[in-house]
GUGU-831202 format. One record per residue (C-alpha): residue in one letter; x, z, y. Coordinates in nm, 3 decimals, decimal comma. Example, Ala and Ser with C-alpha at 12.3 -4.5 7.8 and 13.67 -1.06 7.14 Angstrom:
+---------+---------+---------+---------+
| residuo |    east |      up |   north |
+---------+---------+---------+---------+
|       A |   1,230 |   0,780 |  -0,450 |
|       S |   1,367 |   0,714 |  -0,106 |
+---------+---------+---------+---------+
***
This chain:
+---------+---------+---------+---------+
| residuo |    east |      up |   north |
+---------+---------+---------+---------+
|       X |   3,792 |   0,052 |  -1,014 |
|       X |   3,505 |   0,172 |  -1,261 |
|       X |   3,362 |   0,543 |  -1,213 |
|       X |   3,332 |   0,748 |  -1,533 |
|       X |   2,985 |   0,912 |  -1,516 |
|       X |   2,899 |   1,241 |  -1,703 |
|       X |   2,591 |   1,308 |  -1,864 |
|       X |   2,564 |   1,606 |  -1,622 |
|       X |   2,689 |   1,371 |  -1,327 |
|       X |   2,407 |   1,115 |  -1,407 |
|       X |   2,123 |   1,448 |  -1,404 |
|       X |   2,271 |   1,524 |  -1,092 |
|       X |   2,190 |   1,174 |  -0,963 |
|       X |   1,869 |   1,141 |  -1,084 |
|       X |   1,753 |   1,458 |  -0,943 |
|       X |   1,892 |   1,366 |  -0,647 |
|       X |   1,709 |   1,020 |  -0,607 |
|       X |   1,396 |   1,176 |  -0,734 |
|       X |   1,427 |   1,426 |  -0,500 |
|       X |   1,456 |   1,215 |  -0,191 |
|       X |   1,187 |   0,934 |  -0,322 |
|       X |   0,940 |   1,263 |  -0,305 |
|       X |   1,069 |   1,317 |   0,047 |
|       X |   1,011 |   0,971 |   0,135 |
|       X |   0,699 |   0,983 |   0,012 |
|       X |   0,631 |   1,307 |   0,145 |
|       X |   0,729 |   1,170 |   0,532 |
|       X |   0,496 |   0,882 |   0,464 |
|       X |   0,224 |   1,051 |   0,405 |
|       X |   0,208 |   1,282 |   0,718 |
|       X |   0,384 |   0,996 |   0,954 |
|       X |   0,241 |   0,959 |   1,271 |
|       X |   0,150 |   0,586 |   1,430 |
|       X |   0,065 |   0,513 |   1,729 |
|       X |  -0,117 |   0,182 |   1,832 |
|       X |  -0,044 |   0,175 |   2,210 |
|       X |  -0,147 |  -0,074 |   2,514 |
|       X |  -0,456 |  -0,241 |   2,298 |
|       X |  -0,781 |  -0,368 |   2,313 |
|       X |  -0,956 |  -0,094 |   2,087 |
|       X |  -1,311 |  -0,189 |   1,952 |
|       X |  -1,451 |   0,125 |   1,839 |
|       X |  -1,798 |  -0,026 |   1,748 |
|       X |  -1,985 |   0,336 |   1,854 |
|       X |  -1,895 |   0,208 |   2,213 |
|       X |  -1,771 |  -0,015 |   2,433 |
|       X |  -1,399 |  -0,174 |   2,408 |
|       X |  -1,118 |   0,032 |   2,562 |
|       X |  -0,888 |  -0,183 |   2,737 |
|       X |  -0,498 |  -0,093 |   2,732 |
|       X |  -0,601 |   0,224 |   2,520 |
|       X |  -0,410 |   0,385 |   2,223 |
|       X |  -0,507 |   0,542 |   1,868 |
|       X |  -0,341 |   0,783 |   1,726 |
|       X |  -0,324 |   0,752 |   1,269 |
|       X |  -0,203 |   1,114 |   1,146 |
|       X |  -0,199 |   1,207 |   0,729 |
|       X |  -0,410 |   0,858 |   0,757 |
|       X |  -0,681 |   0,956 |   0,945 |
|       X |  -0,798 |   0,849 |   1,307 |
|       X |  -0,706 |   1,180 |   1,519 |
|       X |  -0,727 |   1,034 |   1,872 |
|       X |  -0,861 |   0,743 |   2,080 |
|       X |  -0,884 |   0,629 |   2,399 |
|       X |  -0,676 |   0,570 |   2,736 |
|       X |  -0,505 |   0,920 |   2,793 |
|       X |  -0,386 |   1,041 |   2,453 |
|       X |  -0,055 |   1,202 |   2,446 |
|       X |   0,207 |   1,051 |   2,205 |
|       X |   0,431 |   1,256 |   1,974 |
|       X |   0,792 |   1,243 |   2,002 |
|       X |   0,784 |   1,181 |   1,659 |
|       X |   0,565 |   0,886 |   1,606 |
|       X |   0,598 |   0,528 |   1,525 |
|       X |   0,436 |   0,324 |   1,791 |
|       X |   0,308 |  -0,035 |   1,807 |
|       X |   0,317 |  -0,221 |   2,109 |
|       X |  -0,006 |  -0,413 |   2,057 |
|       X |  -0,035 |  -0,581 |   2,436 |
|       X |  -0,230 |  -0,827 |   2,388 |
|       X |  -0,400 |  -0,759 |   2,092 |
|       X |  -0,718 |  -0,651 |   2,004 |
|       X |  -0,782 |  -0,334 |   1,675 |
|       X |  -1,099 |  -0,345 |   1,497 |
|       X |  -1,236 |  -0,122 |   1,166 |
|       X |  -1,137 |  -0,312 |   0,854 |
|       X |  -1,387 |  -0,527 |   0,784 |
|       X |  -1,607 |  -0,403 |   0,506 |
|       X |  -1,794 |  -0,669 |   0,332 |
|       X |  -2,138 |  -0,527 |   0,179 |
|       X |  -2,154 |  -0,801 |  -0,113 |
|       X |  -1,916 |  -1,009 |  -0,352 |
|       X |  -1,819 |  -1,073 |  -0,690 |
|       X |  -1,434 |  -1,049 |  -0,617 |
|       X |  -1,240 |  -0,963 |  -0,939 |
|       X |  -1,525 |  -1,100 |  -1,197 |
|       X |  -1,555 |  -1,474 |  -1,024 |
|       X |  -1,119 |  -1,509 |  -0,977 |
|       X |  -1,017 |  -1,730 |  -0,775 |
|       X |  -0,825 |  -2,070 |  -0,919 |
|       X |  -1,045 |  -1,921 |  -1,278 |
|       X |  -1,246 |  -2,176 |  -1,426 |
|       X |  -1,635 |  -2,064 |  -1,537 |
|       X |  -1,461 |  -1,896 |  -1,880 |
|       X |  -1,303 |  -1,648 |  -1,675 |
|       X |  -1,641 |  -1,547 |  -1,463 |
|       X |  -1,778 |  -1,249 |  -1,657 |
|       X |  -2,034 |  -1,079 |  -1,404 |
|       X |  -2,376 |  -1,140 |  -1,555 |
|       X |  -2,486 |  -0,964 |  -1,832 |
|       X |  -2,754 |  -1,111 |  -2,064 |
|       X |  -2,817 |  -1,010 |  -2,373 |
|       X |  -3,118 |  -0,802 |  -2,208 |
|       X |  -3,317 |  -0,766 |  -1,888 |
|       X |  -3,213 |  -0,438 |  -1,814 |
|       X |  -2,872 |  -0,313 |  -1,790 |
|       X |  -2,880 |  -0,006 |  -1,618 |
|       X |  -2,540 |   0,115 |  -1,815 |
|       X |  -2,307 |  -0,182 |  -1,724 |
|       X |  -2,035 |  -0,109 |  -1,437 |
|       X |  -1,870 |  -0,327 |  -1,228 |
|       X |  -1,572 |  -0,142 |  -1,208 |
|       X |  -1,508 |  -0,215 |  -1,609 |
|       X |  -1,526 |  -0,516 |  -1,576 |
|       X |  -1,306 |  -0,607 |  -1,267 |
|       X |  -0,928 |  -0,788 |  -1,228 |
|       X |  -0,728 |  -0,648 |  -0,911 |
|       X |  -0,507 |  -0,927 |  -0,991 |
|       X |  -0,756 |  -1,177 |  -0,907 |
|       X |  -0,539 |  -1,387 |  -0,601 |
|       X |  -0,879 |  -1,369 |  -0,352 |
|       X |  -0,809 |  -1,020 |  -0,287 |
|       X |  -0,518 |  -1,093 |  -0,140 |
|       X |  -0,643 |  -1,337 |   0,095 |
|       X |  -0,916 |  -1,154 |   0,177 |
|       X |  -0,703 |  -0,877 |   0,278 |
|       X |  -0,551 |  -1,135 |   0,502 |
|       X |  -0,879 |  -1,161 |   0,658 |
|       X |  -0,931 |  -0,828 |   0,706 |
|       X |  -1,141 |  -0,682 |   0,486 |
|       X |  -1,022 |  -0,335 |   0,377 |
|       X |  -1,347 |  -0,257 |   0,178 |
|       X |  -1,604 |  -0,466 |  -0,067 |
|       X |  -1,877 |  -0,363 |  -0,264 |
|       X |  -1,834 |  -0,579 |  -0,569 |
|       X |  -2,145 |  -0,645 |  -0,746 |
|       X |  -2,235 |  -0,700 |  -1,086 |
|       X |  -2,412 |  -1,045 |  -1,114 |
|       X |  -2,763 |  -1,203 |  -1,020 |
|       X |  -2,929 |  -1,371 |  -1,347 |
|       X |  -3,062 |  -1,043 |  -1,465 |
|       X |  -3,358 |  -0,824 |  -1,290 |
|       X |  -3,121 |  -0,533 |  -1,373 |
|       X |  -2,743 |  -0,660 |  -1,382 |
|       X |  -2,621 |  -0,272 |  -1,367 |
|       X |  -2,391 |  -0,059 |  -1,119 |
|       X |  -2,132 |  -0,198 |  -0,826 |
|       X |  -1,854 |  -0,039 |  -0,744 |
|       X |  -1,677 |  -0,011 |  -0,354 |
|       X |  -1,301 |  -0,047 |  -0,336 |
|       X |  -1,032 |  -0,058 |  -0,088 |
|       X |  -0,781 |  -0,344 |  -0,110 |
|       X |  -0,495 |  -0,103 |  -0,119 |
|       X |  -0,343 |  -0,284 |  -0,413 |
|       X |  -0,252 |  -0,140 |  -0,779 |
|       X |  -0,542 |  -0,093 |  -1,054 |
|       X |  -0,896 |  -0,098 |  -0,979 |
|       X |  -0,919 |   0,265 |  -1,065 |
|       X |  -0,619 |   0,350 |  -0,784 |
|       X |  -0,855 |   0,106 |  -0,531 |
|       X |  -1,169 |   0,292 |  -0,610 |
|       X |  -1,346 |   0,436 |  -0,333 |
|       X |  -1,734 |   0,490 |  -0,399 |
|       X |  -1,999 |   0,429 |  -0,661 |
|       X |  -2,159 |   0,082 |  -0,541 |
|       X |  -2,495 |   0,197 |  -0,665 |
|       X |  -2,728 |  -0,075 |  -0,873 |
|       X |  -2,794 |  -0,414 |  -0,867 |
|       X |  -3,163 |  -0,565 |  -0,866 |
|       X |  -3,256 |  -0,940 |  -0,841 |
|       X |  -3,568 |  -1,056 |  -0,792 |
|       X |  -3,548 |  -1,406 |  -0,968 |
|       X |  -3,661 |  -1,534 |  -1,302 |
|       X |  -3,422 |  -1,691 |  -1,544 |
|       X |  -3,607 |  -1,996 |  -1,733 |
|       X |  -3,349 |  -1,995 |  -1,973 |
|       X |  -3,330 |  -1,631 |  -2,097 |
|       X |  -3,632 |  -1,592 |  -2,360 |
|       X |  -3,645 |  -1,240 |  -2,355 |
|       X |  -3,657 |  -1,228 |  -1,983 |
|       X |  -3,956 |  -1,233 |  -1,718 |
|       X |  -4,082 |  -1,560 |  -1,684 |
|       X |  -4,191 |  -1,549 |  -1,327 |
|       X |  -4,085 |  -1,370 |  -0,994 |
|       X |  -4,417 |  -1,118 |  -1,007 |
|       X |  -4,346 |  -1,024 |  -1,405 |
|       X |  -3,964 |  -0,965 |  -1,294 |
|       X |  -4,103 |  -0,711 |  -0,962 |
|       X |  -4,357 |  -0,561 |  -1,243 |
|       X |  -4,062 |  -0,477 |  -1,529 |
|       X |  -3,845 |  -0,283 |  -1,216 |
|       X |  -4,162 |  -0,113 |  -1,148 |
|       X |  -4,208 |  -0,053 |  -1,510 |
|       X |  -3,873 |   0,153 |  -1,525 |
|       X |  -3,879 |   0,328 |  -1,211 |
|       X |  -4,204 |   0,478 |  -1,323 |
|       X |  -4,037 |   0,588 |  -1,680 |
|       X |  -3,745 |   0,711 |  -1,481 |
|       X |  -3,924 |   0,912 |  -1,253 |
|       X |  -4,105 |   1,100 |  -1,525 |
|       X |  -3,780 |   1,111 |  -1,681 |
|       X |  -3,619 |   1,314 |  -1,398 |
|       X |  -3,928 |   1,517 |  -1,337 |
|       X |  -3,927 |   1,592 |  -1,750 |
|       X |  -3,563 |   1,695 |  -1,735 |
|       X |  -3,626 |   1,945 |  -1,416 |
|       X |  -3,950 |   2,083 |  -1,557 |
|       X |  -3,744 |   2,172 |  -1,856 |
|       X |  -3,418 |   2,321 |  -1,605 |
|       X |  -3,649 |   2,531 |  -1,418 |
|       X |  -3,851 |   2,667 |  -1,757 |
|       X |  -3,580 |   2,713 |  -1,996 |
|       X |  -3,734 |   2,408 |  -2,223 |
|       X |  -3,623 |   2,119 |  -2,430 |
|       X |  -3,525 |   1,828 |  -2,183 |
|       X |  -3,627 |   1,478 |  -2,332 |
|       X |  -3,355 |   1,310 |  -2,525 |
|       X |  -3,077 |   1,196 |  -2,311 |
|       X |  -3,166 |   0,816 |  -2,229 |
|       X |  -2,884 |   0,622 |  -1,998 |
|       X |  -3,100 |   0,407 |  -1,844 |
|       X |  -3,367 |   0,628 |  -1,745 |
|       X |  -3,069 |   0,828 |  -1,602 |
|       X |  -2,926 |   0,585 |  -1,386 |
|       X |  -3,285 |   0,424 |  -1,264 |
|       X |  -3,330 |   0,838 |  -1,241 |
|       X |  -3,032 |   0,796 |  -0,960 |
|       X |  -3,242 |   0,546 |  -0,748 |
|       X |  -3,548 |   0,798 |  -0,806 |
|       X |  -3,367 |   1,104 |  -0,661 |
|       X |  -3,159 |   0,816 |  -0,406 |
|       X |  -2,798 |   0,959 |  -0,526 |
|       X |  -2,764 |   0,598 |  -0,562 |
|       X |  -2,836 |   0,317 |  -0,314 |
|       X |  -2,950 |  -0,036 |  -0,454 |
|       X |  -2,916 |  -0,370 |  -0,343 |
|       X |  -3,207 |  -0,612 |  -0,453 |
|       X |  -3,089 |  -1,003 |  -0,457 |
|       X |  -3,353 |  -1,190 |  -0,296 |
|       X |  -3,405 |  -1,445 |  -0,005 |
|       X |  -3,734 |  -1,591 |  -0,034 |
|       X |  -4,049 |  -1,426 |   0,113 |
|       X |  -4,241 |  -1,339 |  -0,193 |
|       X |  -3,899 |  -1,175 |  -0,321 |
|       X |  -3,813 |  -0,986 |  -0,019 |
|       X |  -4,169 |  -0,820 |   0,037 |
|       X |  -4,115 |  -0,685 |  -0,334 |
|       X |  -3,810 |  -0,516 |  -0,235 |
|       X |  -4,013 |  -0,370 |   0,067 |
|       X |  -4,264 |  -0,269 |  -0,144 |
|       X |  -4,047 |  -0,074 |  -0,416 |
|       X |  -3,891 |   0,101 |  -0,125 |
|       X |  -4,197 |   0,206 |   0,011 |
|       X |  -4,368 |   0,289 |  -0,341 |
|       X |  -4,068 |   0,479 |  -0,470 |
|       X |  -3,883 |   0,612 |  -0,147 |
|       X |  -3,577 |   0,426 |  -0,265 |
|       X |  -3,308 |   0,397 |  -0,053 |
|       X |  -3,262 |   0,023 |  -0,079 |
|       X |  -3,137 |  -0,279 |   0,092 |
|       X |  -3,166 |  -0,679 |   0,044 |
|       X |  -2,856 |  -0,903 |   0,028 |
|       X |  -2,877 |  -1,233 |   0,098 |
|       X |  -3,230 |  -1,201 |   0,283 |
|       X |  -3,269 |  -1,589 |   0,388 |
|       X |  -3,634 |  -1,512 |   0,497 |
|       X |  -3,570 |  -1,209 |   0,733 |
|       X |  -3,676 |  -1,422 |   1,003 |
|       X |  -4,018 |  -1,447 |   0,878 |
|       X |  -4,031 |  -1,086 |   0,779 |
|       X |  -3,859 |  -0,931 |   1,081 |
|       X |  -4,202 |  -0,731 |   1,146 |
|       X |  -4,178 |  -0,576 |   0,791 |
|       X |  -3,791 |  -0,504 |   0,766 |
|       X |  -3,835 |  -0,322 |   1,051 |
|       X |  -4,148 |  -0,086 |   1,004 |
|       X |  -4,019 |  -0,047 |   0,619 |
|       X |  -3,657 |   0,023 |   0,761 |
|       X |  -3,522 |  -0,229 |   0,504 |
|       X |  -3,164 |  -0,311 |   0,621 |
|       X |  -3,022 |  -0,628 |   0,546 |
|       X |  -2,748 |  -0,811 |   0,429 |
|       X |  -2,687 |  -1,116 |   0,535 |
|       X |  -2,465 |  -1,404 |   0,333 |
|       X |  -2,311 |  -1,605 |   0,285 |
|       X |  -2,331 |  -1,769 |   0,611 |
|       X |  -2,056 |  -2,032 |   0,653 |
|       X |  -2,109 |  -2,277 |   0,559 |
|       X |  -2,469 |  -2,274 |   0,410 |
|       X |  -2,633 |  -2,159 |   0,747 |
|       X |  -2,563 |  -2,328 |   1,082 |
|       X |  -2,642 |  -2,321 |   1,381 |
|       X |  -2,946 |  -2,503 |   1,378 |
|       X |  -3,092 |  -2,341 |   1,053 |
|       X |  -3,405 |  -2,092 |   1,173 |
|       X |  -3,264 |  -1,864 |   0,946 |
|       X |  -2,962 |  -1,774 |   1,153 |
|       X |  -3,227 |  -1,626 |   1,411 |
|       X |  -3,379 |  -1,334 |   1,143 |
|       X |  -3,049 |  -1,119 |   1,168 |
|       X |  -3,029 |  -1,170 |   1,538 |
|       X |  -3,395 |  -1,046 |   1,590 |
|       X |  -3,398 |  -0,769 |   1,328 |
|       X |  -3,042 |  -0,630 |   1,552 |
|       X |  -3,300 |  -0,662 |   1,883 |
|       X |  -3,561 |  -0,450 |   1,739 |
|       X |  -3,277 |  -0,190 |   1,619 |
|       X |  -3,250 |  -0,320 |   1,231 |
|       X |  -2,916 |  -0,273 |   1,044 |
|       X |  -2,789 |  -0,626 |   0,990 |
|       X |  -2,478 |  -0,630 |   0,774 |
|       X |  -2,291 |  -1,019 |   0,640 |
|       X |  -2,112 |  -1,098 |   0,326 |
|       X |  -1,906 |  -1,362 |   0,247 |
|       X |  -2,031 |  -1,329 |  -0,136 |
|       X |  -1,700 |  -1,489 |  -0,288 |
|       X |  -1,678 |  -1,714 |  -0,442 |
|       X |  -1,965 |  -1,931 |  -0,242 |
|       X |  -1,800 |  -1,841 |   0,083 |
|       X |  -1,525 |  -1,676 |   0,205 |
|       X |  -1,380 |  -1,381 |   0,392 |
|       X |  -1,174 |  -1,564 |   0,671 |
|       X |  -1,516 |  -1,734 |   0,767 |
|       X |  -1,645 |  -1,358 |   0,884 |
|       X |  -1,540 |  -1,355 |   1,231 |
|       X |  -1,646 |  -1,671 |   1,261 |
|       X |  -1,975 |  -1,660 |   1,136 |
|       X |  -2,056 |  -1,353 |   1,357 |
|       X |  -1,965 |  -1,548 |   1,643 |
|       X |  -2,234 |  -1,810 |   1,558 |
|       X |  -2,454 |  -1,516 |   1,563 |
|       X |  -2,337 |  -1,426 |   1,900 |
|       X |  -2,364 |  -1,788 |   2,026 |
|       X |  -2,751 |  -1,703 |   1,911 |
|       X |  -2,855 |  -1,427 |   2,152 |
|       X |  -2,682 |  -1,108 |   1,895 |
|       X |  -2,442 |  -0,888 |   2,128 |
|       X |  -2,079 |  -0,898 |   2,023 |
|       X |  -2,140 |  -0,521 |   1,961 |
|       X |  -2,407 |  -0,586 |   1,714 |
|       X |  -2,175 |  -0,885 |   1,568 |
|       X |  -1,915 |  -0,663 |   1,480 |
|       X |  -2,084 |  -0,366 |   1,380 |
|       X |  -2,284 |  -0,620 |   1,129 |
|       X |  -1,860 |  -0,646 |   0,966 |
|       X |  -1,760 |  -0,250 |   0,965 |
|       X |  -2,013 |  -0,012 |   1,042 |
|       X |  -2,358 |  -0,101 |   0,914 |
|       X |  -2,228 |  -0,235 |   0,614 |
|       X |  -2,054 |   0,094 |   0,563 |
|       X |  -2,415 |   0,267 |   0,632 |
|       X |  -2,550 |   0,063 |   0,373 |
|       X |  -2,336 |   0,287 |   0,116 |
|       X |  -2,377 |   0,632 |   0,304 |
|       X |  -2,015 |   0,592 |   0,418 |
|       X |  -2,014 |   0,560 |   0,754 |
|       X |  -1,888 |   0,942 |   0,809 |
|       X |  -1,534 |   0,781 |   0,650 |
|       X |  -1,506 |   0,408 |   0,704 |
|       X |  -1,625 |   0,182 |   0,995 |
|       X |  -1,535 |   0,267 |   1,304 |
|       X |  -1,259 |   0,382 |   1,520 |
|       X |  -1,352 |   0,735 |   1,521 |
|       X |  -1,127 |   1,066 |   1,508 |
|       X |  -1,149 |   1,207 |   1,177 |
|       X |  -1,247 |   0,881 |   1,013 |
|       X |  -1,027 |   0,685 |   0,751 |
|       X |  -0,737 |   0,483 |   0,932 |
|       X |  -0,832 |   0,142 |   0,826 |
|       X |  -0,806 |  -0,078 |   1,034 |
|       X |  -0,639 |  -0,466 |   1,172 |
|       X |  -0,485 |  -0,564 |   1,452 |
|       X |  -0,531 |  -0,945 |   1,542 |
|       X |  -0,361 |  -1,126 |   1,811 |
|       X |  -0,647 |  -1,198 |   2,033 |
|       X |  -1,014 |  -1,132 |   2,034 |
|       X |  -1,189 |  -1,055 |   1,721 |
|       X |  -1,485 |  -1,314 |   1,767 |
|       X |  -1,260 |  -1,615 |   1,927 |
|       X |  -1,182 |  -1,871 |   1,637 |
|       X |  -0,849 |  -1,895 |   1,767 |
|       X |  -0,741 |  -1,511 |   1,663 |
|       X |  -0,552 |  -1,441 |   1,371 |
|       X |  -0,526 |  -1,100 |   1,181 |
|       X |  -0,167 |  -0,997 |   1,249 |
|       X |  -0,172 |  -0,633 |   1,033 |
|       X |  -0,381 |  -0,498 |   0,865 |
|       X |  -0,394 |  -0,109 |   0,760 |
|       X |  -0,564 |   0,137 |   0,518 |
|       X |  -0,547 |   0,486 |   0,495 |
|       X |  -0,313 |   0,464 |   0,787 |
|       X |  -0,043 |   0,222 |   0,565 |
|       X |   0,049 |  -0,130 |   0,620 |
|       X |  -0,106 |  -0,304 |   0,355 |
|       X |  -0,075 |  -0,669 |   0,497 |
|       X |   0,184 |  -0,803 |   0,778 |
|       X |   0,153 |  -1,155 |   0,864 |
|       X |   0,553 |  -1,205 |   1,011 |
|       X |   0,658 |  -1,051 |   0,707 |
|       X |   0,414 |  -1,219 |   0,463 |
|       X |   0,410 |  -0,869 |   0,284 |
|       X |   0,093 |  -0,751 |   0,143 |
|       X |  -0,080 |  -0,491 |  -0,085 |
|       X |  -0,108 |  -0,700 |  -0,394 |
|       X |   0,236 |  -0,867 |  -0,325 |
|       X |   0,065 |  -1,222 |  -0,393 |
|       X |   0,168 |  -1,503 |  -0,157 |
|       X |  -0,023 |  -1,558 |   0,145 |
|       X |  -0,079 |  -1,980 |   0,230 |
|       X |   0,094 |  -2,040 |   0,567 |
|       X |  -0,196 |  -2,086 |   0,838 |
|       X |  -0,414 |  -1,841 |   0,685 |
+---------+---------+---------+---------+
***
């Protein structure tokens, strides 16, 4: 029998439905989970066997082996299994390089000029691209996505979460700039040489810092400011170290240029990639250079002396991060990789710190994302084993305290399919 709606009938209903969708939405925001009987890895300390963590408004509000549950909380039996942070990789050009794209559809290097302080990652970037999906699968709940490497300047990165939707809605942090010291034969109008690339970054740093000196003379005195100039005002960013900024180098020569720009300017700065760190172990660690490493797997093996830098900069107290740098490696190779590194003489401590928390320091985040710490973001996976055994698997994976990847289910963030095995 068909039901004749009114107009009013139909307001009714869709008051109604909007009405409980907010209080859905409502409930999920301020639900209560409970991860119960687990291996917790905290990465601040040891592992807490059989213990339980508590996700409120999705935020870590309680860990360890005697919290009290509510009567109102979800719980997850995870005997068995072992909860890490969500792995946040420090380095990767997810969303410009797509996966399954061919080379027309890999828009991350800028070169029309040398310098391109005023390019953004973030405007650039496809959330659709079908890696982030497996890399959530891997566990990585945050990446610093990079602008590319053919440029001394290639511009500003950009950190997300993999929480799904547009990369404005999995926007988390600004990445701060790219450097890279290498010399592009091709490019006329570029440096020809490694030492005429490390001069031109000095070149602008200096303009910048009179810039921002100029600009607060004129604050504190009531004067004209110089013209507005954007790149002066974003190298102005490194000068005054709002902004963090990763210099792409791995060879020697490159890597003590990076250490020397720190030191000259007072920049807070890191290297990616950093090949050579185990020739320059001494000078990371009085310059207090971190590093990260990447990609590992499956460039760098076991036998490579290079493996051996990150393990001794983590003895004498350096911050190691790794980075798959997709697409020349990838995210499910992590865990493995830092077990190679544990094979090596690095504590599993240090190995998994080098995957969540350092890499978060690296981006003055570490008082959100990281660890398993009360007060921190809720991101975090549950695997069915150990997290360094090559057998484990990521079972769930969370952010902000929601399920954004279940591996019975197959459902996921970015509602791509996930290959069986994975």
């Amino acid at each position: 029998m068909l039901r004749r709606f009114t107009h009013t009938t139909l307001l009714v209903l869709c008051v109604l439905s909007i009405a409980a969708c907010t209080t859905s939405q409502e409930q999920a925001a301020s639900s209560t989970l409970a991860i119960v009987n687990a291996n917790l890895y905290p990465i601040t300390g040891e592992m807490i066997t059989g213990g339980t963590m508590l996700v409120r408004d999705g935020k870590i509000a309680e860990i360890g082996t005697g919290v009290l549950i509510p009567s109102d909380a979800t719980v997850i039996d995870a005997s068995g299994k072992s909860v890490i942070p969500g792995i946040v990789e420090s380095h990767s050009h997810m969303g410009f390089k797509q996966l399954n794209i061919p080379s027309t559809g890999r828009n991350n290097n800028e070169l029309s000029e040398p310098i391109n302080a005023h390019v953004r990652a973030i405007d650039g970037l496809n959330s659709n691209d079908a890696a982030f999906t497996l890399a959530l699968a891997s566990g990585v709940t945050t990446m610093n996505i990079t602008t590319g490497s053919r440029s001394p300047n290639s511009g500003q990165a950009v950190v997300i979460k993999l929480r799904g939707g547009t990369i404005e809605n999995m926007f988390l942090a600004e990445g701060g700039m790219k450097f890279a010291m290498r010399a592009d034969g091709e490019q006329d109008n570029f440096p020809p040489t490694v030492d005429a690339v490390y001069e031109l970054l000095r070149s602008e740093l200096r303009s910048a810092q009179s810039y921002v000196e100029a600009r607060a003379a004129a604050a504190s005195s009531g004067g004209s400011p110089p013209p507005r100039n954007l790149t002066r005002e974003a190298f102005g960013k490194l000068i005054t170290r709002e902004w963090v900024v990763g210099v792409h180098t791995g060879d020697a020569q490159g890597m003590r240029h990076a250490i020397a720009l720190k030191k000259e300017f007072g920049l807070d700065l890191y290297i990616h990639h950093a090949r050579n760190t185990y020739e320059l172990v001494e000078e990371l660690l009085e310059g207090e250079v971190p590093i990260s490493f990447g990609p590992i797997l499956p460039g760098v093996g076991t036998e490579n002396p290079q493996i051996m830098g990150p393990v001794r900069l983590a003895e004498g107290g350096g911050t190691v991060a790794f980075h798959a740098d997709h697409p020349d490696a990838h995210q499910y190779f992590l865990r493995h990789a830092s077990t190679m590194f544990v094979r090596k003489g690095m504590s599993e401590l240090d190995a998994l710190a080098a995957m969540t928390l350092n890499p978060a320091k690296l981006f003055n985040l570490d008082e959100q994302i990281g660890s398993l710490s009360p007060g921190k973001d809720a991101d975090f996976v549950i695997l069915d084993g150990p997290p360094l055994d090559f057998e484990s698997l990521v079972f769930q994976v969370f952010i902000d305290g929601r399920e954004v990847f279940n591996r019975t289910t197959g459902e996921n963030a970015f509602g791509q399919r996930v290959p069986e095995g994975w």
